[in-house]
C-alpha positions as CSV (number, residue, x, y, z in Angstrom):
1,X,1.7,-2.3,-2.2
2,X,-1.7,-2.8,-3.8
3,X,-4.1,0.8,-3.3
4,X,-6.5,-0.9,-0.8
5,X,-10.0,0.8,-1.2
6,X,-13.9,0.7,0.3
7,X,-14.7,-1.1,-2.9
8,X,-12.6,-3.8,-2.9
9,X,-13.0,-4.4,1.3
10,X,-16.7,-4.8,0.2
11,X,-16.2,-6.8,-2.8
12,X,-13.8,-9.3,-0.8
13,X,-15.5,-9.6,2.3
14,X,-19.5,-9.4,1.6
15,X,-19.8,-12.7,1.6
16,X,-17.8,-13.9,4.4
17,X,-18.8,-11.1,6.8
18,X,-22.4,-11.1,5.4
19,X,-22.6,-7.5,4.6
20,X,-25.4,-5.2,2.4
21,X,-24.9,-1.8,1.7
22,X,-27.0,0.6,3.8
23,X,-25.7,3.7,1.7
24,X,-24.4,4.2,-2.0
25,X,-20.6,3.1,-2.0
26,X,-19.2,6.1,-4.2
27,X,-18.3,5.7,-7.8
28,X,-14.8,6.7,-7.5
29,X,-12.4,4.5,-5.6
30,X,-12.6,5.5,-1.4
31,X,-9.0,4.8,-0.6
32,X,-8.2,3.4,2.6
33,X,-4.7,5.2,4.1
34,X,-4.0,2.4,7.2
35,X,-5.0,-1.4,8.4
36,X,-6.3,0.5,11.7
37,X,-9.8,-0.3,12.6
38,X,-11.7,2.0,15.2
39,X,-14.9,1.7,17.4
40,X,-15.8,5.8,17.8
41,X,-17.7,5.6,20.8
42,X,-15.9,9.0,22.3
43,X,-15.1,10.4,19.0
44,X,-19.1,10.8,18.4
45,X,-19.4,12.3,21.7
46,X,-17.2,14.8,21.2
47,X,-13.7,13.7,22.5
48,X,-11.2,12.5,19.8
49,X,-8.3,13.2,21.5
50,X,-5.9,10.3,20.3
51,X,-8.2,9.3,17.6
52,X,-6.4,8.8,14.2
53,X,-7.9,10.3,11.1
54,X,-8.8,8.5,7.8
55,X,-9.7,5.3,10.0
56,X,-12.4,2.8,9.4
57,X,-15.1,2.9,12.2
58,X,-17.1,-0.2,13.5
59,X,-19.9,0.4,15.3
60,X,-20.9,-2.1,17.8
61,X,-24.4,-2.4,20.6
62,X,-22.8,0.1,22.8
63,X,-21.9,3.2,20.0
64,X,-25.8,2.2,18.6
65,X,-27.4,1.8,21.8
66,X,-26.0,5.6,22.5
67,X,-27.2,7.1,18.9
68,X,-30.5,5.6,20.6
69,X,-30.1,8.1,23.1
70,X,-29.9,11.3,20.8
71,X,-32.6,13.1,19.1
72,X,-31.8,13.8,15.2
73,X,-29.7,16.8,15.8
74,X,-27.8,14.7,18.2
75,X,-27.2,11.7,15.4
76,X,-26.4,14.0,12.8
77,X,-23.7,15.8,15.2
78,X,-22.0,12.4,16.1
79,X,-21.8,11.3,12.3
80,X,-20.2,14.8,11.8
81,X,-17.7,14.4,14.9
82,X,-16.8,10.9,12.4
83,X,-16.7,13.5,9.6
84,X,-13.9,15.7,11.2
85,X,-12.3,12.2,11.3
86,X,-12.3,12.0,7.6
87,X,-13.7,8.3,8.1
88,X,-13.9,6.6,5.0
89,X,-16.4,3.8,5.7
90,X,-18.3,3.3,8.7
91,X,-19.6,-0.1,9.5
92,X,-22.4,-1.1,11.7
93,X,-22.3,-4.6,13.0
94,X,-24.7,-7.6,14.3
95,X,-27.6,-6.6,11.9
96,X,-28.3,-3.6,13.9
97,X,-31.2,-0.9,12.8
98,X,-29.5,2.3,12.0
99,X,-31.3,5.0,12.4
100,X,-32.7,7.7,9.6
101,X,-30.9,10.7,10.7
102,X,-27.8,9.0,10.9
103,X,-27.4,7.6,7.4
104,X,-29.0,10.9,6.4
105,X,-25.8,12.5,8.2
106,X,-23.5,9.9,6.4
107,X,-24.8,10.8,3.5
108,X,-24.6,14.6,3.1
109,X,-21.0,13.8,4.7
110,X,-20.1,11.5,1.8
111,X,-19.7,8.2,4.4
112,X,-20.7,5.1,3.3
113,X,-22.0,3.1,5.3
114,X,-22.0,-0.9,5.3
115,X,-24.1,-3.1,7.3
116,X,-23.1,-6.7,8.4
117,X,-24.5,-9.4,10.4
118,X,-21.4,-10.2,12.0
119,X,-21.1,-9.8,16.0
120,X,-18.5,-6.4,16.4
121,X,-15.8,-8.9,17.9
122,X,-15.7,-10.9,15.3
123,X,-15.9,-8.7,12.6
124,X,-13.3,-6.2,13.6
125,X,-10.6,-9.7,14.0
126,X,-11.4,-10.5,10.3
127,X,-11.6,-7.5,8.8
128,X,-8.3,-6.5,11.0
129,X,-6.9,-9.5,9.1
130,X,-7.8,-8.7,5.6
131,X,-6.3,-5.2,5.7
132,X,-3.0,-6.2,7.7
133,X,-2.5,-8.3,5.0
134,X,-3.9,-5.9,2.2
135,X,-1.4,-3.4,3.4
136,X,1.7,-5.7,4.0
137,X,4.7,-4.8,2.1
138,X,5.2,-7.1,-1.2
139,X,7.6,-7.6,-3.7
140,X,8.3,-9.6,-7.0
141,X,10.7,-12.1,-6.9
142,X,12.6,-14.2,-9.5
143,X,12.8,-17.5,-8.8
144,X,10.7,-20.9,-7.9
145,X,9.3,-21.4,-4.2
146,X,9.4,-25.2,-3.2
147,X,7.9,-26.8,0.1
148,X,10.4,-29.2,1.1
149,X,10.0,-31.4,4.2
150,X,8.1,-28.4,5.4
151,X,11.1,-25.9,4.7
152,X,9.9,-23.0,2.7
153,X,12.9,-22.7,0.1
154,X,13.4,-20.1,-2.7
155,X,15.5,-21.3,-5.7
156,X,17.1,-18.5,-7.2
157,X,19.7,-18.3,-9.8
158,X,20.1,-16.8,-13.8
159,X,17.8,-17.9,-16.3
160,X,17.8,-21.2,-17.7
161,X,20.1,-22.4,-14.9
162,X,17.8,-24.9,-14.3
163,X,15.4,-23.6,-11.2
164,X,12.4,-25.5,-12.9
165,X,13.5,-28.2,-13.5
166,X,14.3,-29.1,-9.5
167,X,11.6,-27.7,-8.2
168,X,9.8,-30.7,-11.1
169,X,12.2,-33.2,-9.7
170,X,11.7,-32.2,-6.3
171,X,7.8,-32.8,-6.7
172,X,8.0,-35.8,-8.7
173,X,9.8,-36.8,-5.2
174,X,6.7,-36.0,-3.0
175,X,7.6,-32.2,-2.3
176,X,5.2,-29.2,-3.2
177,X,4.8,-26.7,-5.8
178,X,4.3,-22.9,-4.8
179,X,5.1,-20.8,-7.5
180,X,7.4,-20.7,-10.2
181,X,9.1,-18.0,-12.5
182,X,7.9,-15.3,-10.3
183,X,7.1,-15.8,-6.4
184,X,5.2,-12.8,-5.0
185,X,6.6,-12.0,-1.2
186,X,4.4,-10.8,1.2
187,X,6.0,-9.5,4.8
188,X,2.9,-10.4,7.4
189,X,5.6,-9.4,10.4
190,X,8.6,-8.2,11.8
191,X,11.0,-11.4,10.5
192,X,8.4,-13.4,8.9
193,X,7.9,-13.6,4.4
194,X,4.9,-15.3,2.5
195,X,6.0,-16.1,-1.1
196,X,2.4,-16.9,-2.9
197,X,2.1,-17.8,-6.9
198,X,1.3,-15.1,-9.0
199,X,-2.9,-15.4,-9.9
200,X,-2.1,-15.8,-13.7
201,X,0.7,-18.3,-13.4
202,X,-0.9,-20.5,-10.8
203,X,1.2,-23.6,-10.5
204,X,2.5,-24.0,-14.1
205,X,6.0,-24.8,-14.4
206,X,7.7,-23.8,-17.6
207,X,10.4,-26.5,-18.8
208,X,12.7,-25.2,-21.9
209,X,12.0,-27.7,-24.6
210,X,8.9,-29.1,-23.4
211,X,6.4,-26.5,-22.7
212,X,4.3,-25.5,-19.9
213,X,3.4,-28.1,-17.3
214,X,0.3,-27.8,-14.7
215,X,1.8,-29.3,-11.7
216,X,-1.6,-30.1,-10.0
217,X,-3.2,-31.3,-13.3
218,X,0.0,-33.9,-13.6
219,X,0.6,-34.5,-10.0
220,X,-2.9,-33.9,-8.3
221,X,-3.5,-31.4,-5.2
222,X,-0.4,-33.2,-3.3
223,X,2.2,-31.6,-5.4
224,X,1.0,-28.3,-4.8
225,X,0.5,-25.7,-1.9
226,X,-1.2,-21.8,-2.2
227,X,1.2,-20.4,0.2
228,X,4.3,-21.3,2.2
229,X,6.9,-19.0,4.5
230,X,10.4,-18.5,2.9
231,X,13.1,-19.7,5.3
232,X,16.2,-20.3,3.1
233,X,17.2,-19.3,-0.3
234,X,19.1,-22.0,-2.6
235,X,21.3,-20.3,-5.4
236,X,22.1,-22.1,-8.6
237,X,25.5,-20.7,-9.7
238,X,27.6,-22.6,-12.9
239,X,30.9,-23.8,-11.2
240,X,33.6,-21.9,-12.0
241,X,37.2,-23.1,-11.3
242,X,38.3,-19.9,-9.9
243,X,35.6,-19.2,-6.8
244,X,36.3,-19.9,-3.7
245,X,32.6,-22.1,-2.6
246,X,32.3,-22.7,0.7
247,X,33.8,-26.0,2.2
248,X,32.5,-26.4,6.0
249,X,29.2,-24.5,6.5
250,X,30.6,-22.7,9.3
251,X,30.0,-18.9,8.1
252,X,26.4,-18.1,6.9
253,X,25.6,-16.0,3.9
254,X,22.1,-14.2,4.5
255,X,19.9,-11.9,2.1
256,X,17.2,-9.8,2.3
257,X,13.7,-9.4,1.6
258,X,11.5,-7.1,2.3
259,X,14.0,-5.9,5.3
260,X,13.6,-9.9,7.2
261,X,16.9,-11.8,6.2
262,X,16.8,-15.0,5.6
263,X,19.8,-17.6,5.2
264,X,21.2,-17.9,1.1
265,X,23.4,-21.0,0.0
266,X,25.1,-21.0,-2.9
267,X,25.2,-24.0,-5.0
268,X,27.5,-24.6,-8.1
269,X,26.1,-26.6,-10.2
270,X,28.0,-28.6,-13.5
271,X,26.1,-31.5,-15.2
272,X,25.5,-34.7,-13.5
273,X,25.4,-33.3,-9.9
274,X,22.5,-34.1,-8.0
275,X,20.8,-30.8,-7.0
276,X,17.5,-32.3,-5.8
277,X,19.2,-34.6,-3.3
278,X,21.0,-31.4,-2.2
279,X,17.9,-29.2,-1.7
280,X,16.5,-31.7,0.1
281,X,19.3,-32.0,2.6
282,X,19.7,-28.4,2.2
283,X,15.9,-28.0,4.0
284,X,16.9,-31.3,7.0
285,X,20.3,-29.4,7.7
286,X,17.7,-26.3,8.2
287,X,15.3,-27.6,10.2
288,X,18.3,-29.3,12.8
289,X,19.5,-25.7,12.5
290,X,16.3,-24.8,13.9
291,X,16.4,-27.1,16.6
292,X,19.9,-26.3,17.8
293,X,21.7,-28.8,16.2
294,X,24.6,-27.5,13.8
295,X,26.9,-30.0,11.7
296,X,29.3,-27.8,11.1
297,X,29.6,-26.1,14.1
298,X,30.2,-29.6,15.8
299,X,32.5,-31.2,13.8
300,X,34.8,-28.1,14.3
301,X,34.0,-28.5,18.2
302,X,35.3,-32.6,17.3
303,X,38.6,-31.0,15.5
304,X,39.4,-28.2,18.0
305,X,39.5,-30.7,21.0
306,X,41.5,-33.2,18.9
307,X,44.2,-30.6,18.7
308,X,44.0,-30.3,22.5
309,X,43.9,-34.1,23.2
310,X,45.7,-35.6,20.2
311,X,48.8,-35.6,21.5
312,X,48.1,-37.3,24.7
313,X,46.6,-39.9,23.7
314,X,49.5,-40.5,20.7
315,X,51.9,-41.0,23.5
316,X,49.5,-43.3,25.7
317,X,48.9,-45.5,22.7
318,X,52.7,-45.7,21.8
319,X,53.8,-47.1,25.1
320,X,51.0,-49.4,25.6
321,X,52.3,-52.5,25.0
322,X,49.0,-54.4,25.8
């Protein structure tokens, strides 16, 4: 996970948010410790029973419309009630006039404070967003991250197995680019993964003997796509004569990332197969998974009744002389 900090929340969000500094941001980093956002309207009054520490603080009309209400020793005891709080950054929102005594008091408690022209509703939903994701667990991952028929699907498998060159064939055939060589995985909830391409790399795809090749420059902004889930993982294996590949579909491998699994097929591959044609029903078989429909599963429904009927109808059909 990326050290999320004051500085870069600022950085990221000044212009989106509109914000100005209404205080000095320090000059070392002011590290942020949780995604939590707080509005401190009982915590400056005294109360913070239940309040977190090491939260950032929003303050709204109702918290400034109450510093209003104080005389400067009564501003300068609420910003120190934040204080005990260790708050790392209190922002004011709307483009509301903070008082002297208070940034005074955020001041000599090393606080800084950020205006922005934001309404409080707003701006706590965005900035909420930004550091959800900022703090969401994230990992490297080998492979190339293809878009097909809307099916997020990560091709893994050993170098030069050949992982570039479908995820090339598969946008030559109208499908889109996220990231290749190295996916970054992002978890944004419980059983949900984001694989993005890595900021360097963009959408480049590296093809042994021919070089690097921008995907957008060749394909235009069709062929590629920032960001896409990951809902099934595609394996290149070599075939070997002695493993046992799965026939029928009807047991599911899974693997993991990030703790969320998601479903792994492995494909042996050998020259001349087709693997694009194969991703591509790879992602349709997923999405009729999705909507309850299961090959596998009912062709071995067919079979299974067969056996149950077969022999009835063998003897009906062998004494029918019609």
């Amino acid at each position: 996970m990326n050290q999320v900090t004051v500085q870069k929340v600022y950085e990221n969000l000044r212009g989106p948010l509109r914000m100005s500094l209404l205080t000095d941001l320090p000059v070392a980093d002011v590290r942020l410790a949780a995604p939590d956002v707080h509005r401190p309207g009982m915590a400056m009054m005294g109360f913070m029973e239940n309040f977190l520490p090491h939260r950032v603080q929003v303050l709204g009309e109702s918290e400034m419309a109450y510093l209003d209400t104080l005389d400067p020793a009564g501003q300068d005891a609420a910003v120190s009630n934040l204080a005990f709080l260790e708050a790392p950054v209190i922002f004011v929102t709307r483009g509301l006039k903070v008082p002297e005594p208070v940034l005074s008091a955020a001041r000599e408690n090393g606080i800084p404070v950020i205006a922005s022209a934001v309404a409080a509703e707003e701006f706590i939903r965005e900035l909420s967003a930004h550091l959800s994701e900022a703090f969401a667990p994230r990992e490297d991952v080998h492979g190339t991250l293809v878009d097909v028929y809307g099916v997020g699907m990560l091709i893994t498998g050993k170098s030069g197995i050949g992982k570039s060159e479908c995820a090339l064939d598969l946008v030559e055939r109208g499908h889109r680019l996220v990231a290749d060589d190295i996916v970054e995985v992002c978890k944004v909830s419980d059983d949900v993964i984001i694989g993005r391409f890595r900021e360097v790399l963009q959408h480049n795809i590296e093809i042994r003997g021919v070089g690097v090749i921008d995907i957008q420059a060749v394909f235009g902004i069709r062929g590629i796509r920032m960001q896409k889930r990951i809902e099934v993982e595609v394996d290149l294996q070599r075939w070997r004569d002695d493993a046992d590949y799965e026939r029928m579909g009807l047991e599911r491998d899974y693997t993991e990332y990030l703790g969320v699994r998601i479903p792994r097929i492995i494909v042996p591959i050998f020259p001349g197969k087709n693997i694009t044609v194969i991703a591509e029903v790879i992602a349709l078989d997923s999405m009729l998974r999705v909507y309850g429909i299961d090959s596998a599963q009912d062709l071995n429904r067919r079979i299974m009744e067969t056996l149950h009927t077969g022999d009835r109808l063998s003897r009906y059909l062998r004494h029918d002389r019609e």
